[in-house]
C-alpha positions in Angstrom: -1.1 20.4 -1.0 -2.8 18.3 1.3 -2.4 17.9 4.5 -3.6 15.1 6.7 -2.8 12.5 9.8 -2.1 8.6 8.8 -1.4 5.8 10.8 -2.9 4.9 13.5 -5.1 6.8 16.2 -3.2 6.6 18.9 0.1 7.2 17.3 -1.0 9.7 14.0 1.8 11.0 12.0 1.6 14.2 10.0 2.1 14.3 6.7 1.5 16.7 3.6 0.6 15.6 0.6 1.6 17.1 -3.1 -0.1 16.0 -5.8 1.1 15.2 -9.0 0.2 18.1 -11.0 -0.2 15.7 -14.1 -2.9 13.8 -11.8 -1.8 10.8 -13.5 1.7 10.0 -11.6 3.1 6.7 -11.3 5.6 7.3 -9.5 5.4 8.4 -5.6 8.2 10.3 -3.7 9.1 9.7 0.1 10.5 12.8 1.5 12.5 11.9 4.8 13.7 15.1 7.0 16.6 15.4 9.0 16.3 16.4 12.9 15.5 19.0 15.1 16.8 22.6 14.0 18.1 21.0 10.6 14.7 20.0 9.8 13.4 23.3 10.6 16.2 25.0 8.5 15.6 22.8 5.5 11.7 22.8 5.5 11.4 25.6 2.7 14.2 23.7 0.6 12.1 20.3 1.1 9.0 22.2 0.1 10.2 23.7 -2.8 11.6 20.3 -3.6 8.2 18.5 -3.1 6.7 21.7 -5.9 9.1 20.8 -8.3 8.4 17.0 -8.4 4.6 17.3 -8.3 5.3 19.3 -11.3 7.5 17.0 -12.8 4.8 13.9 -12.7 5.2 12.6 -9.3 2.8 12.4 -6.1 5.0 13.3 -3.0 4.9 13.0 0.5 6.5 14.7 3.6 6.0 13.7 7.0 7.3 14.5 10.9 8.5 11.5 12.4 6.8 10.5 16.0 7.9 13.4 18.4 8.6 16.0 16.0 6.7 18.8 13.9 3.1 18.1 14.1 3.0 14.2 14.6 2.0 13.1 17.9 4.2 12.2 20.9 6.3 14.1 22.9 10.1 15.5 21.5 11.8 13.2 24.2 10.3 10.3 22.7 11.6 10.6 18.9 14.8 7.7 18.6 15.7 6.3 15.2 14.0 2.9 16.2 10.8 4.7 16.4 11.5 6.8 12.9 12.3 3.9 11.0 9.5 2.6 11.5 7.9 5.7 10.4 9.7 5.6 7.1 8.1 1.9 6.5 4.8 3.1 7.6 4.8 6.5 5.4 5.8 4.2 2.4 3.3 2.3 2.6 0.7 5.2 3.3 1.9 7.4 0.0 1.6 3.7 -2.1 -2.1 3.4 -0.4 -3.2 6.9 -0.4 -2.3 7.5 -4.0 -2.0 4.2 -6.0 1.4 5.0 -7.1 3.3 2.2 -8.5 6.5 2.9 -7.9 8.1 4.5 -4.6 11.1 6.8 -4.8 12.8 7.6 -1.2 14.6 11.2 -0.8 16.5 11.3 2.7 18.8 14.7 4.0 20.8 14.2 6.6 19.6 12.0 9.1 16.9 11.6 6.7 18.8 9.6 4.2 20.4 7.4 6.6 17.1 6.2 8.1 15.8 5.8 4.5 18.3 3.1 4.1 18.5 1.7 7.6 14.4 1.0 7.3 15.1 -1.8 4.3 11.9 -1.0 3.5 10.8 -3.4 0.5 10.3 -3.0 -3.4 11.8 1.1 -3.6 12.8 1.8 -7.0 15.7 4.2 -6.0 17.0 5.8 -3.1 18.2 9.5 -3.2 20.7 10.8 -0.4 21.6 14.2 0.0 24.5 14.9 2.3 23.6 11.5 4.1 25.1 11.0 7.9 27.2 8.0 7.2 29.3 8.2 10.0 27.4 8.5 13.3 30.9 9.1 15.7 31.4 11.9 13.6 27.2 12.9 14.2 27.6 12.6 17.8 30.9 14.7 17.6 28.8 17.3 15.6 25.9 17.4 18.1 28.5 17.4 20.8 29.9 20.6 19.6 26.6 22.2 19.5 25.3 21.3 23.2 25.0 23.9 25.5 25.7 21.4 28.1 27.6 18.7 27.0 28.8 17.2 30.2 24.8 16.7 31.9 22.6 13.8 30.5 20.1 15.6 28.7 21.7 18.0 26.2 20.2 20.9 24.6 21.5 21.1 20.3 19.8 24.5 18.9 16.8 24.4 21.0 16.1 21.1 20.9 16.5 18.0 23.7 18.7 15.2 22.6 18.7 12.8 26.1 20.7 10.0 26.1 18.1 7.7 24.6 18.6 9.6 21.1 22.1 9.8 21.7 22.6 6.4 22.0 20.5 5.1 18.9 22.0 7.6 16.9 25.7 6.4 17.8 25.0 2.8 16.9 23.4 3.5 14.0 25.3 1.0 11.3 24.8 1.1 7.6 27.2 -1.5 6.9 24.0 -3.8 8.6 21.5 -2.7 6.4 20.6 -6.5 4.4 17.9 -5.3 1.7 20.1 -2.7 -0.1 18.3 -1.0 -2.9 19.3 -2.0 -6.4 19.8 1.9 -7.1 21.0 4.5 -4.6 22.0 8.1 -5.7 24.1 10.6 -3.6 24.5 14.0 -4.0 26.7 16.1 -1.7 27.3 19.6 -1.0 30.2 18.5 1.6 32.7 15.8 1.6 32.6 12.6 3.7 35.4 10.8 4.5 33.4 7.8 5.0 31.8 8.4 1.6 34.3 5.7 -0.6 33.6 3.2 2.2 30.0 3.5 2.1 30.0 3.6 -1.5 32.5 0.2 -2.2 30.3 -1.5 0.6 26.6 -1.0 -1.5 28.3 -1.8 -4.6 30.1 -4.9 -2.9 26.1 -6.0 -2.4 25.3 -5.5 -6.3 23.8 -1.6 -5.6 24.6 0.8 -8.8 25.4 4.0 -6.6 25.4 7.1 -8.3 27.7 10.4 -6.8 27.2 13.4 -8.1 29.3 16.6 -5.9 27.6 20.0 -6.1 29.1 23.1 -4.7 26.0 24.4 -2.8 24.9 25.9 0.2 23.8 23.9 3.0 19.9 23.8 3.4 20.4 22.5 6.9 22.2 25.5 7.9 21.6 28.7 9.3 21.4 31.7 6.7 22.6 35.0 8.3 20.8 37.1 6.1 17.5 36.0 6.5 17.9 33.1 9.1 16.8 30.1 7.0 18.5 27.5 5.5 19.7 28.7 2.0 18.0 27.1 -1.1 20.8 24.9 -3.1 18.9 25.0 -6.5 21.3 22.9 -8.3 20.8 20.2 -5.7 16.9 20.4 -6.2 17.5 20.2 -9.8 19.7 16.9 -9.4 17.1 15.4 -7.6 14.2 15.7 -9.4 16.4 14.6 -12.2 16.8 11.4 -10.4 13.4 11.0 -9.5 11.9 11.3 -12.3 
């Protein structure tokens, strides 16, 4: 692995880089986290993910969006504006920083819904695992888990979520999205009821959209026995799959 900043100085993201254990891949992988304690809960999965493509052929990246993990800026000031641009700008660092030809995006959770909402250009395929496609239901979600729901600056499992987030997140719309990718892949754990809508509408633009429905834990979620986010194997396995 190799870890390193990117972008620019006064605004460096983090990112970790896994080689393809081939050395020769042509094919680079975007991994896009989720946010705040889901991120944290899924980082082994996401690692172990990043392992099993390097070994498959392909150069990966992971990255902390602006605000989060180790990238600069303060937690307050991560909002999905600012993290799409992220996505575009870690693309284009994994093409730079490894020559690959071809750029795969993986998204969980939030992840995968700001892979798609940055329309960033020329991405072979984009992978979504258990995708927010419904950000009323998101906000409903994060309501639930505020300590303080009725103040303006909430507190969701240890991390702030101020109004500024809350308010990006709830008008977050893929039905805008104009560059849809000519391949998108899904794979839930957990059903969606806006799943069939999201799927007609990509397939209404000329997208083939793939679903594939695996009963696994949730990596996002909190493991009692060892308080991590469990390790869906057969989802990792799908993936790679896909990438590759």
């Amino acid at each position: 692995m190799k870890p390193h900043y990117f972008g620019s100085t006064s605004r460096p993201l983090f990112g970790i880089h896994t080689p393809s254990a081939s050395g020769l891949g042509e094919t680079g992988v975007l991994i896009c986290p989720p946010m705040g304690q889901e991120a944290l809960r899924s980082y082994r999965s996401l690692r172990l993910l990043a392992d099993q493509l390097a070994a498959a052929g392909q150069d990966v990246l992971r990255f902390d969006y602006h605000g989060t993990g180790d990238s600069a800026g303060e937690v307050r000031d991560g909002v999905p504006s600012v993290w799409l641009d992220d996505v575009r700008l870690a693309s284009q660092h994994l093409r730079e920083f490894t020559s690959v030809r071809r750029v795969v995006m993986v998204g969980l959770r939030l992840g995968g819904t700001l892979a798609l909402l940055a329309e960033v250009p020329a991405i072979a395929r984009v992978i979504l695992w258990d995708p927010i496609l419904d950000a009323r239901d998101y906000i409903a979600e994060l309501t639930r888990d505020a300590l303080d729901a009725t103040s303006d600056e909430w507190e969701v499992r240890g991390f702030p979520v101020g109004p500024a987030l809350r308010g990006e997140i709830a008008s977050m719309d893929l039905g805008a999205v104009r560059r849809v990718p000519p391949d998108v892949r899904v794979v839930v754990t957990q059903e969606a009821a806006a799943l069939a809508t999201f799927q007609a509408s990509l397939e209404a633009r000329r997208a083939r959209v793939e679903i594939d429905r695996i009963d696994a834990p949730r990596a996002w979620t909190d493991d009692e026995a060892f308080g991590l986010g469990a390790v869906p194997a057969g989802v990792l396995r799908r993936i790679v799959e896909w990438a590759t």
